[in-house]
N, CA, C and O atoms as a GROMACS GRO file, in nm:
protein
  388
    1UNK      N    1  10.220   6.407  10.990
    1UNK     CA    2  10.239   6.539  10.934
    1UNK      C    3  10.182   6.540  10.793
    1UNK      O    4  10.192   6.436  10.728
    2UNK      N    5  10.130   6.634  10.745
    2UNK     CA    6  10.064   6.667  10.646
    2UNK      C    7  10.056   6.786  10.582
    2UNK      O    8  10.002   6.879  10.642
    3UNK      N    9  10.122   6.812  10.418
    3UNK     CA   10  10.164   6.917  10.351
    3UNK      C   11  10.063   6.912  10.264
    3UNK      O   12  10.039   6.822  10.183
    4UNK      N   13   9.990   7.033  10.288
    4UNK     CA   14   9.920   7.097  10.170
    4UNK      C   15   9.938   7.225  10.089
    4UNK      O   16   9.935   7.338  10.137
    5UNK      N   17   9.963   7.188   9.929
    5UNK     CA   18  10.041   7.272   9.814
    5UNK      C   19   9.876   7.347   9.750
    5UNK      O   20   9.767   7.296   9.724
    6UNK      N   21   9.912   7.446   9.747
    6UNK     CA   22   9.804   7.514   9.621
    6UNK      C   23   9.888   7.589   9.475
    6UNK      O   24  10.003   7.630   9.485
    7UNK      N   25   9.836   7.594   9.389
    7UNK     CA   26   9.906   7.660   9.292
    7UNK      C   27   9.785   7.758   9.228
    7UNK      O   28   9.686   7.693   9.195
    8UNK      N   29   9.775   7.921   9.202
    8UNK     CA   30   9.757   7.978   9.140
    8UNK      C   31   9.778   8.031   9.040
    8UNK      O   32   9.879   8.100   9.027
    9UNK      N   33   9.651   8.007   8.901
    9UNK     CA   34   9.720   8.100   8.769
    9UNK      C   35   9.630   8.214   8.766
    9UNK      O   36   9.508   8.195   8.773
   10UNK      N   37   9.680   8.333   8.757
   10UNK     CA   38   9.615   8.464   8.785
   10UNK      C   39   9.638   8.524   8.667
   10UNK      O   40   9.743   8.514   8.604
   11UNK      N   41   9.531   8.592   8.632
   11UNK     CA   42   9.540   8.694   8.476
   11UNK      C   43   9.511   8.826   8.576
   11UNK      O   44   9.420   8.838   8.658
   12UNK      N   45   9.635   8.938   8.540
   12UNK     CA   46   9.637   9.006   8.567
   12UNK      C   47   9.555   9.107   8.514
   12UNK      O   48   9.548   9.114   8.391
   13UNK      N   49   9.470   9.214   8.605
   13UNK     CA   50   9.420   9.351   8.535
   13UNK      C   51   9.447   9.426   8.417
   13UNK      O   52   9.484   9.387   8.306
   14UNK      N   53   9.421   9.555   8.464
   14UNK     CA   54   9.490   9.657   8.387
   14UNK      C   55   9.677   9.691   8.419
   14UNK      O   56   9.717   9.776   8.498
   15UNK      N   57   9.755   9.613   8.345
   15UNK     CA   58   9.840   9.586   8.381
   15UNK      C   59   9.970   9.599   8.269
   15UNK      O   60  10.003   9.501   8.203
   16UNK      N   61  10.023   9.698   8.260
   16UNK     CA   62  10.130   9.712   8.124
   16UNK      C   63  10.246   9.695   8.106
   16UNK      O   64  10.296   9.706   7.994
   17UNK      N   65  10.320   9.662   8.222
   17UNK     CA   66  10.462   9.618   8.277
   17UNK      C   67  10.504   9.538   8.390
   17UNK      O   68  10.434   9.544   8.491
   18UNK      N   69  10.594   9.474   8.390
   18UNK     CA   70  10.634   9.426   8.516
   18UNK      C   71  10.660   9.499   8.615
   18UNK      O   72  10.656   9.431   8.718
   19UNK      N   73  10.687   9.609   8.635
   19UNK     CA   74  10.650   9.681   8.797
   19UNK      C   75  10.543   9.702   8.798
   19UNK      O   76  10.508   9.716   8.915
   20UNK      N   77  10.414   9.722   8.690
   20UNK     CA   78  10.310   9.723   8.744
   20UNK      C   79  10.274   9.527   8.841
   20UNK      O   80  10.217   9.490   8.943
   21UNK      N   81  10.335   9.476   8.750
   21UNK     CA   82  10.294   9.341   8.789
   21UNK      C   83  10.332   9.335   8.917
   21UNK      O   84  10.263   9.253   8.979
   22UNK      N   85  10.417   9.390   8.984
   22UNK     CA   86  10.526   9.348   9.107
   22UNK      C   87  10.427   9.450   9.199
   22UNK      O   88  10.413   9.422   9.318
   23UNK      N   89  10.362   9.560   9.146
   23UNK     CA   90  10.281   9.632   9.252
   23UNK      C   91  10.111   9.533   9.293
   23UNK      O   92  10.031   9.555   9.384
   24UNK      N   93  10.107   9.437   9.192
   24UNK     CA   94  10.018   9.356   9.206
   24UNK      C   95  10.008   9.270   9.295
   24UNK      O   96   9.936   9.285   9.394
   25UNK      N   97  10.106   9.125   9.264
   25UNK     CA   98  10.096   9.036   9.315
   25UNK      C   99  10.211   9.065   9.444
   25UNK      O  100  10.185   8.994   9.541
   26UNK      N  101  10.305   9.134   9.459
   26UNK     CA  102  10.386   9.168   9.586
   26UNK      C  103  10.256   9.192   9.703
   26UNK      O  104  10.303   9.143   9.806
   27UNK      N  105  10.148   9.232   9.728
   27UNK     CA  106  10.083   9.271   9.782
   27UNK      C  107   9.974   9.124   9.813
   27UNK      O  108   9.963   9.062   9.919
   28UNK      N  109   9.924   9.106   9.723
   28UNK     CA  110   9.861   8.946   9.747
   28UNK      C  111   9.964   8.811   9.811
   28UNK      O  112   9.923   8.736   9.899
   29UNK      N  113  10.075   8.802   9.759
   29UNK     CA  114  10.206   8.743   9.843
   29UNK      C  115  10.220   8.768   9.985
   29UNK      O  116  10.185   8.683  10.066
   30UNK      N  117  10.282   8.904  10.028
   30UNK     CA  118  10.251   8.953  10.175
   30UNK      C  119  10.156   8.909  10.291
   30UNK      O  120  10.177   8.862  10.403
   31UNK      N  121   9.987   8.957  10.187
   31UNK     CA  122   9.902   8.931  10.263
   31UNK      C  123   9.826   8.767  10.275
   31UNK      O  124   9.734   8.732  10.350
   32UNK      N  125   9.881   8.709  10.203
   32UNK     CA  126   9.874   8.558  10.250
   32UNK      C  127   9.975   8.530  10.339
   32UNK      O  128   9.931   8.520  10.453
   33UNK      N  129  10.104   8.513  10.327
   33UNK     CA  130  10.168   8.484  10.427
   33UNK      C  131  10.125   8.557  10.534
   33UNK      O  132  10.109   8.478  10.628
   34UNK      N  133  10.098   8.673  10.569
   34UNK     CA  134  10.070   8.750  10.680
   34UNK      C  135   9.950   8.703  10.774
   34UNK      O  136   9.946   8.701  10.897
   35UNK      N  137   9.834   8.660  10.662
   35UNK     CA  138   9.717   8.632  10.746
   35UNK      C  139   9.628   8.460  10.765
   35UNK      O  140   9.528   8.404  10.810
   36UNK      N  141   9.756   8.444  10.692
   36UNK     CA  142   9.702   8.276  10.699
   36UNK      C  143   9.847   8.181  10.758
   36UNK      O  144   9.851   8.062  10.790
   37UNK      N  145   9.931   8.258  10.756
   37UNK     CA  146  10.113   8.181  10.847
   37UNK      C  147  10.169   8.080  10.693
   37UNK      O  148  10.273   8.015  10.704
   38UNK      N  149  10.109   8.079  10.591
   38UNK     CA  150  10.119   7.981  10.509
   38UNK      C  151  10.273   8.040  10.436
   38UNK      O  152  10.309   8.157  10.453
   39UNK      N  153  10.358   7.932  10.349
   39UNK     CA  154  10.482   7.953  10.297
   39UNK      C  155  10.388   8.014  10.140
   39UNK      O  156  10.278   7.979  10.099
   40UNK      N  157  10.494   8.120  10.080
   40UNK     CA  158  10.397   8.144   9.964
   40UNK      C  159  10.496   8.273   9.874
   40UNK      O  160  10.553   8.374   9.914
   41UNK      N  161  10.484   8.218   9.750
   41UNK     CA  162  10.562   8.315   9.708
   41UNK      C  163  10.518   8.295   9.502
   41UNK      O  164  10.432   8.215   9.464
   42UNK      N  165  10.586   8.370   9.418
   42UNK     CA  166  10.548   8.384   9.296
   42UNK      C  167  10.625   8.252   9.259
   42UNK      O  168  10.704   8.206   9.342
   43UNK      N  169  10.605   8.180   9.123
   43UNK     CA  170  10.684   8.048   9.080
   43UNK      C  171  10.683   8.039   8.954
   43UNK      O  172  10.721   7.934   8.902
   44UNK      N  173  10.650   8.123   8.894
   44UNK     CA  174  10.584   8.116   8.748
   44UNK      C  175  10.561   8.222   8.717
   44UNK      O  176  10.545   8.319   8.791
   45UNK      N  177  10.556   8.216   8.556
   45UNK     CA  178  10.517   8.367   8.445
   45UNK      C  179  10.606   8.507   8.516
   45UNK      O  180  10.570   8.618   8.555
   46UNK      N  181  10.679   8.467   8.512
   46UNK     CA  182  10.784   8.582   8.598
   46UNK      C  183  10.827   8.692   8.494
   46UNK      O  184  10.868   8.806   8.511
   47UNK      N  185  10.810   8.639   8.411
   47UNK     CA  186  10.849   8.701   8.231
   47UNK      C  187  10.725   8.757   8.197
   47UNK      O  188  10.738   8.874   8.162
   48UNK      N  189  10.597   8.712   8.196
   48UNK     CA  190  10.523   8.758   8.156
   48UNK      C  191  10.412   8.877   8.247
   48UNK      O  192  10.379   8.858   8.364
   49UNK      N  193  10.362   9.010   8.156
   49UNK     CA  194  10.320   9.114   8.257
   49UNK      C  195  10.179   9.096   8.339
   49UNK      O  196  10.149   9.142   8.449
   50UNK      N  197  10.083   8.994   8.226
   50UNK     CA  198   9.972   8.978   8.264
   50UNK      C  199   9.918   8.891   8.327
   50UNK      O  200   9.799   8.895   8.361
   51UNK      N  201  10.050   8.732   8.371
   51UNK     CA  202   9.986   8.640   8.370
   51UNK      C  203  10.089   8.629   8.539
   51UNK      O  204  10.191   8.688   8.573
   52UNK      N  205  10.019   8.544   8.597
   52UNK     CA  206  10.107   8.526   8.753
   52UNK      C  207  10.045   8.347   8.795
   52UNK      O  208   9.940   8.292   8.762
   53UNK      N  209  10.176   8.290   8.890
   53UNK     CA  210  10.146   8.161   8.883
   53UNK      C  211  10.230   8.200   9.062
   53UNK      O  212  10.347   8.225   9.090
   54UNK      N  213  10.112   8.192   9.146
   54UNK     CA  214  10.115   8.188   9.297
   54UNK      C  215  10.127   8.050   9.336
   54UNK      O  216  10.038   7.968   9.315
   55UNK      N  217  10.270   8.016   9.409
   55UNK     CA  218  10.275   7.911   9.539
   55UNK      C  219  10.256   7.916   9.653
   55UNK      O  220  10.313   8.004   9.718
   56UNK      N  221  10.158   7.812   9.724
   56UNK     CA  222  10.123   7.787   9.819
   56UNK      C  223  10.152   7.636   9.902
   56UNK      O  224  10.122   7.530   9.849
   57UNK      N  225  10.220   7.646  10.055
   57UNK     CA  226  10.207   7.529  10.117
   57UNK      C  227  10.211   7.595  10.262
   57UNK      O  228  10.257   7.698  10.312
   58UNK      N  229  10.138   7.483  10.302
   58UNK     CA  230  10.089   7.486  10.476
   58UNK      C  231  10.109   7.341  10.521
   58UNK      O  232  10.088   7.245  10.447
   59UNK      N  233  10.166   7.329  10.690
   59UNK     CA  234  10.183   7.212  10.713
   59UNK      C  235  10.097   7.182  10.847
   59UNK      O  236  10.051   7.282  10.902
   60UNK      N  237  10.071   7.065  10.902
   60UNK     CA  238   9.949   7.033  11.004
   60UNK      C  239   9.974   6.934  11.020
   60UNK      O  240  10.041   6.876  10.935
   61UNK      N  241   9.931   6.865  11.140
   61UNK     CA  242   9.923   6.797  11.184
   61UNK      C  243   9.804   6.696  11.183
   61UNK      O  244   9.807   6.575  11.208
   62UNK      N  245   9.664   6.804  11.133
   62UNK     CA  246   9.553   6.734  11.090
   62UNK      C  247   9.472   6.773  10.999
   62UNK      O  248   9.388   6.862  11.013
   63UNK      N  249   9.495   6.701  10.890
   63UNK     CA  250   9.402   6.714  10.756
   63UNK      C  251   9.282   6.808  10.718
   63UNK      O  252   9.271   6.873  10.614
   64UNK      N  253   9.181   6.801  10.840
   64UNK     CA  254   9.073   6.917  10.858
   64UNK      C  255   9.133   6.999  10.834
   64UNK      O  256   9.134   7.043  10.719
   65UNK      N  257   9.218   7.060  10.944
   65UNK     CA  258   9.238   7.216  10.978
   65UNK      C  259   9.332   7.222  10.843
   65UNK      O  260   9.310   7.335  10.799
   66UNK      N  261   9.408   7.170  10.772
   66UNK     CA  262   9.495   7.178  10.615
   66UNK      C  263   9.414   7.198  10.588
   66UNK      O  264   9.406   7.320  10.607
   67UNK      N  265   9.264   7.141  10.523
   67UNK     CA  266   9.173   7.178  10.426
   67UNK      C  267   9.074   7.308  10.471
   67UNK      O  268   8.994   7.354  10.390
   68UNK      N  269   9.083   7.344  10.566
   68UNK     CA  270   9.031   7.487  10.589
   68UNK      C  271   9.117   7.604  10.568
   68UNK      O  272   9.075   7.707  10.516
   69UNK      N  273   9.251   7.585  10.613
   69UNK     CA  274   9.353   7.682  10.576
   69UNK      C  275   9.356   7.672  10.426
   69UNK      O  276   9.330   7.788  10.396
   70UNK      N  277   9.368   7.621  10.339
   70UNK     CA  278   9.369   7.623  10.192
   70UNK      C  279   9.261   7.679  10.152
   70UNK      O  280   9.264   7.784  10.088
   71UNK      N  281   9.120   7.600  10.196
   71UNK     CA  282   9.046   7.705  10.157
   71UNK      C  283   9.003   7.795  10.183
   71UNK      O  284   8.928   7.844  10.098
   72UNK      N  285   9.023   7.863  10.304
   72UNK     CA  286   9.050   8.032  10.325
   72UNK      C  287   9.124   8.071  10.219
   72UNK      O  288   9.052   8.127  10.136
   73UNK      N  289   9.254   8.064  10.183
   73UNK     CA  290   9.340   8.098  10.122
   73UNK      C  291   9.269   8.104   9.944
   73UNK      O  292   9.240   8.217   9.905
   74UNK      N  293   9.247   7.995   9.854
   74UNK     CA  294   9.192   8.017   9.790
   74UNK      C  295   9.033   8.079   9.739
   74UNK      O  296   8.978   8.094   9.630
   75UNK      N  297   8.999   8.102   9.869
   75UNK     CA  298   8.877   8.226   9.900
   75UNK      C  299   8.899   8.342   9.905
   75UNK      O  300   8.805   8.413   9.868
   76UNK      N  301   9.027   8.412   9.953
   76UNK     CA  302   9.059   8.486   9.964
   76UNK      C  303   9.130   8.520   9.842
   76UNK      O  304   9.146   8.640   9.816
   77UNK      N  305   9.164   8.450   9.782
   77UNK     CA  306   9.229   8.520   9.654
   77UNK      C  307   9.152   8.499   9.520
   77UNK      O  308   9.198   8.539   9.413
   78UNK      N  309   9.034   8.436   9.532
   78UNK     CA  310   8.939   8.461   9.401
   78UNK      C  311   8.856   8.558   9.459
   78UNK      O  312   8.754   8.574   9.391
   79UNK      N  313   8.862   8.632   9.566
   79UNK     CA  314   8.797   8.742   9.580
   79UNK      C  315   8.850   8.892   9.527
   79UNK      O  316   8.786   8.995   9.510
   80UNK      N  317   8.978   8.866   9.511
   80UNK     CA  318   9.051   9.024   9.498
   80UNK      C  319   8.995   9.042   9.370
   80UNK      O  320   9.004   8.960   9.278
   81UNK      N  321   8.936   9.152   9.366
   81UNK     CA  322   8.896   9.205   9.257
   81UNK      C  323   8.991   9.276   9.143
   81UNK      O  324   8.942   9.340   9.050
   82UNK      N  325   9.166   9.254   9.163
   82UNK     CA  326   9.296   9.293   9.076
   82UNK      C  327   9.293   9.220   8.961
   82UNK      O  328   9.303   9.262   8.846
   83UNK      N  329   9.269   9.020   9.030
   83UNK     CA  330   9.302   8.939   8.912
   83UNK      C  331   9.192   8.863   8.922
   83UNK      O  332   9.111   8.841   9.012
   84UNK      N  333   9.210   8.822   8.790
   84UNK     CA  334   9.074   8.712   8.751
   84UNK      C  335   9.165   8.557   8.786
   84UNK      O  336   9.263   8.539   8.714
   85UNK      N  337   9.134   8.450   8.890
   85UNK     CA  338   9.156   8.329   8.933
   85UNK      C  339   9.090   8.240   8.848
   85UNK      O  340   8.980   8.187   8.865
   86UNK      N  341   9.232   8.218   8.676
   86UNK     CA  342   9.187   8.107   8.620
   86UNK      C  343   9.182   7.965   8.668
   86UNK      O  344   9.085   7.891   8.649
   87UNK      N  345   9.305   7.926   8.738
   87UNK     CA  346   9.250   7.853   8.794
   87UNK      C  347   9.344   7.774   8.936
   87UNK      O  348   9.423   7.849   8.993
   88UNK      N  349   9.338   7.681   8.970
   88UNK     CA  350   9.345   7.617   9.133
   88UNK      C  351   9.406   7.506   9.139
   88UNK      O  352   9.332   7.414   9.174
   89UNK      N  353   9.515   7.475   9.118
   89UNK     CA  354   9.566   7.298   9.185
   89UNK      C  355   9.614   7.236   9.314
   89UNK      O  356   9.733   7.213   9.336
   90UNK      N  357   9.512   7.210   9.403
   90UNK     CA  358   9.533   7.128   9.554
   90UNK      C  359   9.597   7.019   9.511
   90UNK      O  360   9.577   6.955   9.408
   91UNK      N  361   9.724   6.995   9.650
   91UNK     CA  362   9.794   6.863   9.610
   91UNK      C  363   9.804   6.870   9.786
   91UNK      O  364   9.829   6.971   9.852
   92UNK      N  365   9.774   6.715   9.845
   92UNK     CA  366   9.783   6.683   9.974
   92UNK      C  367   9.896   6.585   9.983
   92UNK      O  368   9.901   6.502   9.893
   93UNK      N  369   9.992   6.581  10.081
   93UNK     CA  370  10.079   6.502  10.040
   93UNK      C  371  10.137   6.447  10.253
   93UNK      O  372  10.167   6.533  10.336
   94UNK      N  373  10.136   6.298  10.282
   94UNK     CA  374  10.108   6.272  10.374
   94UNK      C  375  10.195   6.167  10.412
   94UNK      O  376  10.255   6.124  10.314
   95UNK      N  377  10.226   6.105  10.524
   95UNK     CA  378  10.318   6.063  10.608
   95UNK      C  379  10.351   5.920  10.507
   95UNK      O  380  10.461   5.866  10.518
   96UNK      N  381  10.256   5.871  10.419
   96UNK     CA  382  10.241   5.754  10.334
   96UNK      C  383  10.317   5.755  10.201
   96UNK      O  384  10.349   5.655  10.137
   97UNK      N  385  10.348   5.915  10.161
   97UNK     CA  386  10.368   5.917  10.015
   97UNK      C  387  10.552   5.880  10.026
   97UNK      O  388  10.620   5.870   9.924
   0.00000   0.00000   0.00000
């Protein structure tokens, strides 16, 4: 078995409050879990309006198909044109650790 973690730091848009923030990333949250089955939710900058820190993990059975699901996932979210994707931390973690 094999767990693969992603972590996103996202600078938010045009963005002036935390319900704007929650109309943001509530919607990028959803649609990852929805279209990739992956566990995923906010973890970070919860306080702050502009800045967002996305968790990600997926589990498999084989390493390939983990490293394609992740990177769908982080393809898909440096594409949204809402936030700018400063940046990306993959962590693989396996039957050994």
């Amino acid at each position: 078995m094999y767990v693969g973690t992603l972590s996103f730091d996202l600078l938010l848009g045009d963005v002036r409050s935390l319900k704007e923030k929650r109309s943001v990333v509530r919607p990028i949250v959803a649609e990852l879990y929805r279209k990739y089955a992956v566990s995923v939710a906010e973890v970070g900058d919860q306080d702050l309006y502009r800045r967002a820190e996305i968790g990600l993990a997926a589990v498999s059975g084989d390493t390939g198909h983990l490293a394609d699901v992740l990177d769908r996932c982080e393809r898909w979210v440096a594409a949204r044109p809402e936030v700018e994707l400063l940046s990306v931390r993959r962590r693989y973690h396996g039957d050994d650790d």
